[in-house]
Backbone bond lengths (Angstrom), bond angles and torsions (degrees), N, CA, C in turn:
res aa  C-N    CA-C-N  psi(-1)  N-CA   C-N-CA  omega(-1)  CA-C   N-CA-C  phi
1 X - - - 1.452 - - 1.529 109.45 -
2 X 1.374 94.15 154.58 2.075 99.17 178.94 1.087 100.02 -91.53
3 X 1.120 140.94 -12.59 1.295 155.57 -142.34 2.139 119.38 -68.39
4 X 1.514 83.07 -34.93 1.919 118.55 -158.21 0.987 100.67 -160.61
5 X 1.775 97.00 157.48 1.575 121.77 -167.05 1.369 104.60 37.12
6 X 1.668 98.46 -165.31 1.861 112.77 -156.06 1.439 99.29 -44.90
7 X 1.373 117.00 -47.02 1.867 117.20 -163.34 1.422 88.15 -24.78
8 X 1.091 119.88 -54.99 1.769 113.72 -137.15 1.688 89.91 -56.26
9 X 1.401 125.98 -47.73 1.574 114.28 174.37 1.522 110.44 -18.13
10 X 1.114 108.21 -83.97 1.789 139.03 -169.03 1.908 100.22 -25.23
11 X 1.140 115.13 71.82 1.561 143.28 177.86 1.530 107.69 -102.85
12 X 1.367 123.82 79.74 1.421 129.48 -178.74 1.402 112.90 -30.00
13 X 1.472 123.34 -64.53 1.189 132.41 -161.00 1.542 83.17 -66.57
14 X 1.474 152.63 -31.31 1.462 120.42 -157.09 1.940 90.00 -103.73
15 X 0.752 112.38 -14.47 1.913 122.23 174.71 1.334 104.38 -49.16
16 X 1.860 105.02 -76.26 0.970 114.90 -168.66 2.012 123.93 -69.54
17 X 1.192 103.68 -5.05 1.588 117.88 -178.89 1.413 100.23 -109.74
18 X 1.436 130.36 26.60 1.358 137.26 151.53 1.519 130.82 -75.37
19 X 1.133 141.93 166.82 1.551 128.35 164.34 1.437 131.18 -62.84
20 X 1.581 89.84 -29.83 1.831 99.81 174.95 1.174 101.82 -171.20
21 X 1.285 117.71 155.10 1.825 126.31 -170.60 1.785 87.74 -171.02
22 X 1.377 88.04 144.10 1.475 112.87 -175.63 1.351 105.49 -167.57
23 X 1.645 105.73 143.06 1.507 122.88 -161.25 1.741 94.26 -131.02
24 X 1.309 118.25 141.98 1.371 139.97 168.98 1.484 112.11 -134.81
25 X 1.134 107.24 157.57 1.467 123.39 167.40 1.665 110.55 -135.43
26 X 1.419 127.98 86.31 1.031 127.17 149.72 1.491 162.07 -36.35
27 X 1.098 130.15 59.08 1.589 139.29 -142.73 1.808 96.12 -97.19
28 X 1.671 119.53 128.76 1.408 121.23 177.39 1.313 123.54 -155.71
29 X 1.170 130.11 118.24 1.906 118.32 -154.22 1.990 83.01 -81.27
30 X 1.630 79.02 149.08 1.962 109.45 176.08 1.301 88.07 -113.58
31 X 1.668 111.67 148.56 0.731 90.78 142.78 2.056 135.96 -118.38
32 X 1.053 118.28 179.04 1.444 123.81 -132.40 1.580 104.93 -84.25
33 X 1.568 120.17 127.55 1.584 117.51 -160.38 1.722 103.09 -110.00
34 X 1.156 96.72 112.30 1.963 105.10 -162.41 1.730 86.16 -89.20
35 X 1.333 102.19 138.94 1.361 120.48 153.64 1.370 130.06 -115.14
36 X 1.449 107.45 113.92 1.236 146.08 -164.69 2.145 108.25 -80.55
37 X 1.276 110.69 104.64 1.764 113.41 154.09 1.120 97.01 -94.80
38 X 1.427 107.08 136.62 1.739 127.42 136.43 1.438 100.56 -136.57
39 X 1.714 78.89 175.96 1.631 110.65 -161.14 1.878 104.55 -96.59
40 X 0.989 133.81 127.56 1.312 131.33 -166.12 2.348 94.11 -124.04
41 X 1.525 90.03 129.50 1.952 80.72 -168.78 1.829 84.12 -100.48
42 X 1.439 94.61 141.96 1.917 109.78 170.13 1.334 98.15 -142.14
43 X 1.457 102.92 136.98 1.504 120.39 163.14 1.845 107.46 -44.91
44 X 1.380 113.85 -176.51 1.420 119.73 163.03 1.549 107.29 -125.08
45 X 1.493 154.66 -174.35 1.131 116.53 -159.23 1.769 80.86 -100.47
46 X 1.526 123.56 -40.88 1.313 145.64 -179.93 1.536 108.71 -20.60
47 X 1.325 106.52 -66.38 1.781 129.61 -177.96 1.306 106.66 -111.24
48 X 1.060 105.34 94.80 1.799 98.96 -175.00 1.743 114.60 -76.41
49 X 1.657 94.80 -15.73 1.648 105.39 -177.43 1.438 122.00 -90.43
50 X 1.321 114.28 1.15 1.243 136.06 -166.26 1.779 96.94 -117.74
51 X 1.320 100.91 123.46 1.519 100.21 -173.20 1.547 108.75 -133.78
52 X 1.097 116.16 127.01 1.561 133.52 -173.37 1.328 108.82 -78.06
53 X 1.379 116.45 173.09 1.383 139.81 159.67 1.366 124.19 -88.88
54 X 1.475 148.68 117.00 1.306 133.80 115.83 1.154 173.56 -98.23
55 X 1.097 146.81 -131.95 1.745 110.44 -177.72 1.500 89.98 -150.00
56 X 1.265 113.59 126.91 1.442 124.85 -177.15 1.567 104.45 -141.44
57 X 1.400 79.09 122.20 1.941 109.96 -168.87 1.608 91.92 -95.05
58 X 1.947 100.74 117.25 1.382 98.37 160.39 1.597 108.45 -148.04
59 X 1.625 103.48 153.05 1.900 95.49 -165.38 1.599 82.21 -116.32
60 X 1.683 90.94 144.20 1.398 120.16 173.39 1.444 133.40 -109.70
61 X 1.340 114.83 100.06 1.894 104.94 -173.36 1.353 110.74 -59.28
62 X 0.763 118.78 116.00 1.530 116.34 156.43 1.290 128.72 -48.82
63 X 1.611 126.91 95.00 1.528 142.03 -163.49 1.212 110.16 -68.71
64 X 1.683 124.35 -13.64 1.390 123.49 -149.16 1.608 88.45 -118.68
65 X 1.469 113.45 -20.78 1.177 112.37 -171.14 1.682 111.61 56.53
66 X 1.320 113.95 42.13 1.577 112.23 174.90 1.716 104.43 -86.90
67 X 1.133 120.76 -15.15 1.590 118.84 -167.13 1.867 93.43 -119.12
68 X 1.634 109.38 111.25 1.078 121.59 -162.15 1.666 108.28 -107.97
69 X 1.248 150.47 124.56 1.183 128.32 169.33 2.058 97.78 -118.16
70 X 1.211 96.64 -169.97 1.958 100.84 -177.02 1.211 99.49 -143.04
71 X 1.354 109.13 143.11 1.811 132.75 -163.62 1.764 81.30 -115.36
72 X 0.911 96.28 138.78 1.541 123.29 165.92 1.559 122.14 -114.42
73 X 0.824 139.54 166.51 1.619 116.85 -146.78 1.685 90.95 168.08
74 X 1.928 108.16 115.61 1.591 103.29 -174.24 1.889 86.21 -128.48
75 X 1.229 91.12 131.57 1.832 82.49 -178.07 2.070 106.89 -127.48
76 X 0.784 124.06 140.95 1.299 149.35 155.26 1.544 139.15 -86.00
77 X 1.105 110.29 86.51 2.196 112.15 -174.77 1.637 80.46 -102.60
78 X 1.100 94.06 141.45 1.869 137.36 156.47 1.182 118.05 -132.93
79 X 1.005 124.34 142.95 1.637 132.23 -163.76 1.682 95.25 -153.49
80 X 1.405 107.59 114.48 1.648 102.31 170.70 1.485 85.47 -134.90
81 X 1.625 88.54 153.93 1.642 117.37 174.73 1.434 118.39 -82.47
82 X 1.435 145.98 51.57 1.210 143.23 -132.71 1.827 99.04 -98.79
83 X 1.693 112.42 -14.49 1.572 86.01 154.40 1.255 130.78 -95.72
84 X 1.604 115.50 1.92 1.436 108.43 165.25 1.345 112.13 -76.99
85 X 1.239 117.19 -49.85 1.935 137.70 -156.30 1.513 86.23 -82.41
86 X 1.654 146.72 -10.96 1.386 136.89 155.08 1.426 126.81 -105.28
87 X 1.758 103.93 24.66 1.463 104.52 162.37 1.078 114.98 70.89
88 X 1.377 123.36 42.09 1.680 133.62 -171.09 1.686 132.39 95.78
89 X 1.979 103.67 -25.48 0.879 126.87 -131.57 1.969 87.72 -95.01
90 X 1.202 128.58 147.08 1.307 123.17 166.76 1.776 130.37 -104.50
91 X 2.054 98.12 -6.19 1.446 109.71 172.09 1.420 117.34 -76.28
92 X 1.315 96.78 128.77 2.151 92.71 -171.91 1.727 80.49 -128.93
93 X 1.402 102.90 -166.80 1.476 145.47 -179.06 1.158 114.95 162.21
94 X 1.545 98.73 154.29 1.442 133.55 -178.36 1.695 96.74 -33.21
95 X 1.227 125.07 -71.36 1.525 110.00 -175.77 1.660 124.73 -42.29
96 X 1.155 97.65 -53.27 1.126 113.36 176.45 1.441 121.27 -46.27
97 X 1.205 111.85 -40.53 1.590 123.96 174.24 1.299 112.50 -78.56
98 X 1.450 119.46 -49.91 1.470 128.97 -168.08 1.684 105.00 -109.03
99 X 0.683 115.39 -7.53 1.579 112.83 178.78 1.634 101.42 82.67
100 X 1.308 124.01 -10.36 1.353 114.97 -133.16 2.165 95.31 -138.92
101 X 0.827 125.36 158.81 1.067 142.70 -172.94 1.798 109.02 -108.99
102 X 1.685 104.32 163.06 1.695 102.91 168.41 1.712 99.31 -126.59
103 X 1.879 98.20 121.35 1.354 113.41 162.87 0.813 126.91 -73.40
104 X 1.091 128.96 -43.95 1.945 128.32 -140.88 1.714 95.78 -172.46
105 X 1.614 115.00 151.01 1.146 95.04 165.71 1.843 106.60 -98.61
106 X 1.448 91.42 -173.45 1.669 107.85 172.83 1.403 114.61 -52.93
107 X 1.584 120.34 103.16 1.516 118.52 165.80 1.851 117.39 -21.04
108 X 1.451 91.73 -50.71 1.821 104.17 -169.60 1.574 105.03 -77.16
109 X 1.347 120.32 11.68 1.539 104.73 -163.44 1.054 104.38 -114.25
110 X 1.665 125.25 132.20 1.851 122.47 -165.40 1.899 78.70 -101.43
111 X 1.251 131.84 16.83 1.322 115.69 -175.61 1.647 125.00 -162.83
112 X 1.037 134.09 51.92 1.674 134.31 -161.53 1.545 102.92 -111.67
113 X 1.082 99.77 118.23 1.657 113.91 174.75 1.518 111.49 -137.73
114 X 1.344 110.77 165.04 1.965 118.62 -179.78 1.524 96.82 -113.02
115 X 1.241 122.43 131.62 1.242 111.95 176.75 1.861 100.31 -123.84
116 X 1.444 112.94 108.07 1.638 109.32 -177.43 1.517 105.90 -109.06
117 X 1.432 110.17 138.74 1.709 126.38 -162.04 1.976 82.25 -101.24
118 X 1.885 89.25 114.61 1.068 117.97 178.50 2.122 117.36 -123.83
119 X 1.448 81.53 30.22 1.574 89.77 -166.63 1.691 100.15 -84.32
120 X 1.194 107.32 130.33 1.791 104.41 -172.95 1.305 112.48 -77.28
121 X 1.939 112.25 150.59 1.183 114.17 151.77 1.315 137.84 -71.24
122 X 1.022 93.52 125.38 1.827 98.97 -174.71 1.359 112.08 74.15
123 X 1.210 112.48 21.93 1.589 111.55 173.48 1.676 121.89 85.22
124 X 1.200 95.42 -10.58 1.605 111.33 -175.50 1.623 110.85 -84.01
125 X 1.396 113.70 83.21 1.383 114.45 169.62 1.763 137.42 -72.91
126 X 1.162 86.50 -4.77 2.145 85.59 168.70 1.643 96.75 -93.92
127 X 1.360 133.28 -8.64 1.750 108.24 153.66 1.145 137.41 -19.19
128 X 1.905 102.26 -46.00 1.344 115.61 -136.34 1.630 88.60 -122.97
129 X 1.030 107.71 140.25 1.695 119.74 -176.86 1.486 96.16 -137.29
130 X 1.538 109.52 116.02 1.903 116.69 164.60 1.223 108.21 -112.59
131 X 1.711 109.85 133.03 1.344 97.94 177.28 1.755 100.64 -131.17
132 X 1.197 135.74 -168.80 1.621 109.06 -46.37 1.897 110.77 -30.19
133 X 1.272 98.06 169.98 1.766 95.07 169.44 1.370 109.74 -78.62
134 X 1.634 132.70 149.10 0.926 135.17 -168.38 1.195 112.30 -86.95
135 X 1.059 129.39 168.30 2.013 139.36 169.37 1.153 108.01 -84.59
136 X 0.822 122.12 -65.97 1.311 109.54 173.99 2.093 124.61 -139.86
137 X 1.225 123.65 -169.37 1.302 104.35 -152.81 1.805 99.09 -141.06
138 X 1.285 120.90 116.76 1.510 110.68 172.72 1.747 117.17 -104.88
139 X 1.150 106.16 139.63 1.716 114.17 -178.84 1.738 109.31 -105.72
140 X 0.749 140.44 138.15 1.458 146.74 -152.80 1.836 103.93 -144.70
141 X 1.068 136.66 -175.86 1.355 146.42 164.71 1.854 105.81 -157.68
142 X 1.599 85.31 105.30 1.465 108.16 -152.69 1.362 72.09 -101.53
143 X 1.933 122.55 161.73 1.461 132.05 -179.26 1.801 127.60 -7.40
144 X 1.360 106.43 37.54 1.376 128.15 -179.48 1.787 118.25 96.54
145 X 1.350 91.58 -0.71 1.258 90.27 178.32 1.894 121.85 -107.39
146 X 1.329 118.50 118.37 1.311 106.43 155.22 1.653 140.61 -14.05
147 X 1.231 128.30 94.12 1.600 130.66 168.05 1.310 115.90 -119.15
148 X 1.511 97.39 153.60 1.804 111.21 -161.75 1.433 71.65 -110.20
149 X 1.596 100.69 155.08 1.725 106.20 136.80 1.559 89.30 -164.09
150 X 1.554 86.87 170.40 1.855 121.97 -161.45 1.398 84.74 -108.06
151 X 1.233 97.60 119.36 1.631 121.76 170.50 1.745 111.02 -101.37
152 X 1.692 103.68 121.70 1.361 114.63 171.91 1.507 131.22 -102.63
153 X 1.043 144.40 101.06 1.690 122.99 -131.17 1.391 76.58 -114.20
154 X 1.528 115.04 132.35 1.694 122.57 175.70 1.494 92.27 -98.82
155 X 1.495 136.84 -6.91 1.632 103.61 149.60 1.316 138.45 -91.30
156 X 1.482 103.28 9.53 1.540 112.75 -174.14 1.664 86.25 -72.30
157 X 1.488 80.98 148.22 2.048 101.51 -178.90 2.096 86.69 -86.32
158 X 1.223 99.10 -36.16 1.950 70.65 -169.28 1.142 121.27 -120.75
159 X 2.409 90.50 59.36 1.816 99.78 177.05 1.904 90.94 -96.57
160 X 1.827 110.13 -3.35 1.806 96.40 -146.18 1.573 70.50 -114.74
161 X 1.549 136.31 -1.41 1.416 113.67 -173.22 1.731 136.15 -69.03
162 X 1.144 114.27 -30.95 1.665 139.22 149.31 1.562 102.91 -60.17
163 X 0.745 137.65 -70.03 1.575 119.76 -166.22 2.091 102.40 -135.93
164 X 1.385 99.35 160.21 1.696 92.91 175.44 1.090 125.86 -87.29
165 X 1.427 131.80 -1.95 1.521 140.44 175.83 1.490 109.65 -133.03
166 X 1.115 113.82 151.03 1.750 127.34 175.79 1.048 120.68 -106.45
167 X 1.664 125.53 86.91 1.224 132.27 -175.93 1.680 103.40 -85.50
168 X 1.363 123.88 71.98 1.828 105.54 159.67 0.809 134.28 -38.90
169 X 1.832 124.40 137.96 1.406 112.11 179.48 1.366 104.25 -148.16
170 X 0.939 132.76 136.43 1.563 146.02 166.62 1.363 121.09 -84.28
171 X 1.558 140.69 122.00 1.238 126.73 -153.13 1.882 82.65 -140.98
172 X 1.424 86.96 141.47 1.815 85.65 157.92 1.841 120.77 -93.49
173 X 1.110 134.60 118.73 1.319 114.48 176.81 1.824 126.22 -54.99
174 X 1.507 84.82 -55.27 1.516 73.53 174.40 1.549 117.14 -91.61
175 X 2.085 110.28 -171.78 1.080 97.62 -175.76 2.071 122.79 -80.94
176 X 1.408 115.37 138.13 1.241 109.91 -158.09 1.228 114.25 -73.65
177 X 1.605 128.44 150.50 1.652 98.76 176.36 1.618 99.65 -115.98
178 X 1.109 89.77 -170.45 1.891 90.16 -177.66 1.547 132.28 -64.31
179 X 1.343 111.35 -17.12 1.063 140.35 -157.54 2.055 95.02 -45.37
180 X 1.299 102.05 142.80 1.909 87.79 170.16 1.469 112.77 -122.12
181 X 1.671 96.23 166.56 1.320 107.89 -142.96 1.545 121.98 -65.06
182 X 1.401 131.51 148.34 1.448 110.39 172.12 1.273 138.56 -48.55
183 X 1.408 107.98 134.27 1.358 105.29 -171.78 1.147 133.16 -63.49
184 X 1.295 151.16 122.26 1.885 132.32 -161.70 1.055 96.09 -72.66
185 X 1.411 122.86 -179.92 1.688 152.23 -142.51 1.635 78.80 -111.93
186 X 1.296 134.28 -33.45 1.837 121.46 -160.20 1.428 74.85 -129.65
187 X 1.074 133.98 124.40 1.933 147.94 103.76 1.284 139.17 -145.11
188 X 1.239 106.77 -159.39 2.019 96.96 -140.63 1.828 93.32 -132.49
189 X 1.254 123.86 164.39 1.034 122.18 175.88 2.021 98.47 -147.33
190 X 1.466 114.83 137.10 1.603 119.77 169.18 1.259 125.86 -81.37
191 X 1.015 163.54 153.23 1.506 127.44 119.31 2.110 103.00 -132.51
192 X 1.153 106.22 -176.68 1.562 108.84 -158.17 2.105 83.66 -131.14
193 X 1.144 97.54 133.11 1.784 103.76 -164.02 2.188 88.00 -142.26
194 X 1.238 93.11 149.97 1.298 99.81 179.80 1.507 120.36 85.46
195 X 1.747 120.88 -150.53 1.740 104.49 166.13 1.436 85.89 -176.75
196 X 1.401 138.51 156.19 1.171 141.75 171.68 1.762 124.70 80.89
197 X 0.789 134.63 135.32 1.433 119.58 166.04 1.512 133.43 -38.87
198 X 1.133 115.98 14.24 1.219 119.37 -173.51 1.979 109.41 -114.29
199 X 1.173 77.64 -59.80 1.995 91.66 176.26 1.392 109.55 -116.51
200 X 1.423 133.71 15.39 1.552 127.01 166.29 1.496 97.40 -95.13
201 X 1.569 93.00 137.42 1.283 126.33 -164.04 1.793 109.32 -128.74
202 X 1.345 120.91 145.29 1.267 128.93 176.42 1.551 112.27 -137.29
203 X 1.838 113.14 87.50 1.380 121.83 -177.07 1.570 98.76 -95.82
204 X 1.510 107.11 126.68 1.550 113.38 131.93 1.365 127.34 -91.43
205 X 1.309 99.10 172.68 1.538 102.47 -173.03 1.337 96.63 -145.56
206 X 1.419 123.92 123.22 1.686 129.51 -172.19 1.548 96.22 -111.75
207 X 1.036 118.44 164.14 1.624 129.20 -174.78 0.817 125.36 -146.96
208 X 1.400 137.02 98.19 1.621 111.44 171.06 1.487 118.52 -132.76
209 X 1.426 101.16 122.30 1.696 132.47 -173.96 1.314 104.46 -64.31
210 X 1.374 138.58 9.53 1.198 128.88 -160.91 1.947 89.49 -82.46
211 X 1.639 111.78 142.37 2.083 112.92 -164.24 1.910 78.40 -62.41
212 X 1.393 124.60 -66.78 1.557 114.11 -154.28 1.809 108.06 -132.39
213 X 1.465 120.97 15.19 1.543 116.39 175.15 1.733 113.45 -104.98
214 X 1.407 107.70 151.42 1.298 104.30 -178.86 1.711 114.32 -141.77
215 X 1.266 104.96 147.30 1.124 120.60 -131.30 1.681 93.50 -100.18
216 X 1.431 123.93 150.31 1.821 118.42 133.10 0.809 132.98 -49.12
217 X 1.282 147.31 159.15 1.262 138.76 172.83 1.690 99.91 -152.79
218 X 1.441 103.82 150.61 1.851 116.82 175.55 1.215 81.87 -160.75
219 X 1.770 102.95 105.82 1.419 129.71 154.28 1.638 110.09 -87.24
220 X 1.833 116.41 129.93 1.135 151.97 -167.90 1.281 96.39 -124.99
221 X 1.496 116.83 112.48 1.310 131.19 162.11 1.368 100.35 -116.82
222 X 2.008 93.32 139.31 1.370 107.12 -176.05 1.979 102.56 -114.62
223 X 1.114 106.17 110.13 1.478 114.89 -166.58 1.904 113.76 -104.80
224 X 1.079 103.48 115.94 1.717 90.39 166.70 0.930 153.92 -52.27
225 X 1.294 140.04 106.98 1.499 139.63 -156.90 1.502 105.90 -28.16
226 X 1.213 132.72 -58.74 1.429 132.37 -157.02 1.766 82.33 -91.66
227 X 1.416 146.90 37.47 1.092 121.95 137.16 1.629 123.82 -100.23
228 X 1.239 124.62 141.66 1.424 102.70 -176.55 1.940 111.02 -117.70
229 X 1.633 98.77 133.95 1.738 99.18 -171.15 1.454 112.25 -75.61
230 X 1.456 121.55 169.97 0.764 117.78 132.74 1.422 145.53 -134.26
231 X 1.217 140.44 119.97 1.488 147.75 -122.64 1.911 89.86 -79.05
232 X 1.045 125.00 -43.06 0.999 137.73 -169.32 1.534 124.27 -40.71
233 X 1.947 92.36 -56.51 1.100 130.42 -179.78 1.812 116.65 -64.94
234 X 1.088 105.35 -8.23 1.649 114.89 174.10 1.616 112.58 -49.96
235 X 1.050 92.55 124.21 1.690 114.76 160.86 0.899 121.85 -144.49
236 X 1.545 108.23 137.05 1.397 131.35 -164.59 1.783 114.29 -113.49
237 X 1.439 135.53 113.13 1.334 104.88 -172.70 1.625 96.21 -137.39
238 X 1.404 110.67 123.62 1.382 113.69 -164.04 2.167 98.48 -126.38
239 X 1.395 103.81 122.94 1.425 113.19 -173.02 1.430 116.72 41.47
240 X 1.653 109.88 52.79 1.481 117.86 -171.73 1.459 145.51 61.59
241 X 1.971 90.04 22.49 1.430 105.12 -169.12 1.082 92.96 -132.75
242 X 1.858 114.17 147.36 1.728 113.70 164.86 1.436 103.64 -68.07
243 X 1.644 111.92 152.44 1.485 125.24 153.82 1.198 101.33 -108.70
244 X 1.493 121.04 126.11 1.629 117.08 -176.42 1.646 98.28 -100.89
245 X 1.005 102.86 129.29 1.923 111.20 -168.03 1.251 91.16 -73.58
246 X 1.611 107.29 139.39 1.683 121.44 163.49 1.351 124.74 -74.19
């Protein structure tokens, strides 16, 4: 339902008038974690000859992976430009983006939370103003780097008690200047070189500044219907050397 929780975001007209939005559906066999009772016998100290029952809860992975189940997995990226589309400005919120506010969470959901990356630039934390104030706060170590974020729990009973909707908002205190944002340790850059099917070309270039860690990577190219690939044509060039794909 659109009705509750995040859905209610999901406003076509503000989706589709974003910078980029992309939808997946993830499907992947787990495998299946059996939980095991048995009975364990203990004296009492009273009757030492008299021996009881107890119940000892233990879960078992399955090593053989013979008991298979499937995770289903529906994901959503939005990407809006909110200091161009705010006139210089870098303070957004949920309205602002979605037109739309969060009431209530999802009846069906044992889990809906907002998680907003409030980790400062340059270390300077009175920049950054979140409001409402959050409940509580999780720190993570995202591609070697330290991140804060403000955790909003849409089942806490006393996130809706002060007001009935949760408009987030991120404010800069002082005045912002143009300056743009740091670059992460992992990103990618496009560009389109050549023209025609013959010599048009589509190079990225991925980077990562990390002094000595190295990263995974699952590159997603988003290609236009009326362009046509060719698998053939792949090149790979990693620290000035071809990788010839297997």
């Amino acid at each position: 339902s659109l009705q509750a929780g995040l859905a209610v975001l999901l406003k076509a007209e503000r989706l589709f008038h974003s910078s980029y939005h992309s939808q997946a559906v993830h499907i992947r066999p787990i495998c299946r974690v059996s939980v095991r009772l048995r009975a364990l016998p203990f004296n009492t100290p009273k009757r030492k000859s008299k021996a009881l029952l107890a119940a000892s809860l233990s879960i078992v992975q399955d090593a053989s992976c013979l008991a298979v189940s499937w995770e289903l997995r529906q994901t959503l990226t939005v990407v809006f430009d909110t200091f161009s589309s705010g006139q210089g400005k870098k303070d957004w919120s949920l309205f602002k983006m979605f037109s739309r506010t969060l009431t209530d969470a999802c009846p069906l959901a044992s889990q809906s939370k907002v998680y907003v990356d409030i980790s400062p630039k340059n270390k300077e934390k009175e920049l950054l103003e979140v409001s409402p104030a959050p409940a509580s706060v999780h720190e993570a170590i995202v591609q070697g780097d330290k991140r804060t974020y403000a955790v909003y729990d849409l089942l806490s009973p006393s996130l809706f008690n002060t007001s009935r909707s949760l408009n987030v908002q991120l404010k800069w205190k002082r005045p912002q200047d143009s300056s743009d944002l740091p670059t992460p340790v992992l990103h990618a850059q496009r560009y389109v070189s050549g023209y025609g099917l013959q010599t048009g070309e589509i190079s990225t270039l991925i980077y990562n500044t990390h002094p000595y860690r190295a990263f995974p990577v699952i590159l997603l190219e988003t290609v236009p219907w009326y362009l046509r690939l060719y698998v053939h044509t792949l090149t790979i060039i990693t620290k000035g050397k071809e990788n010839k794909p297997s």
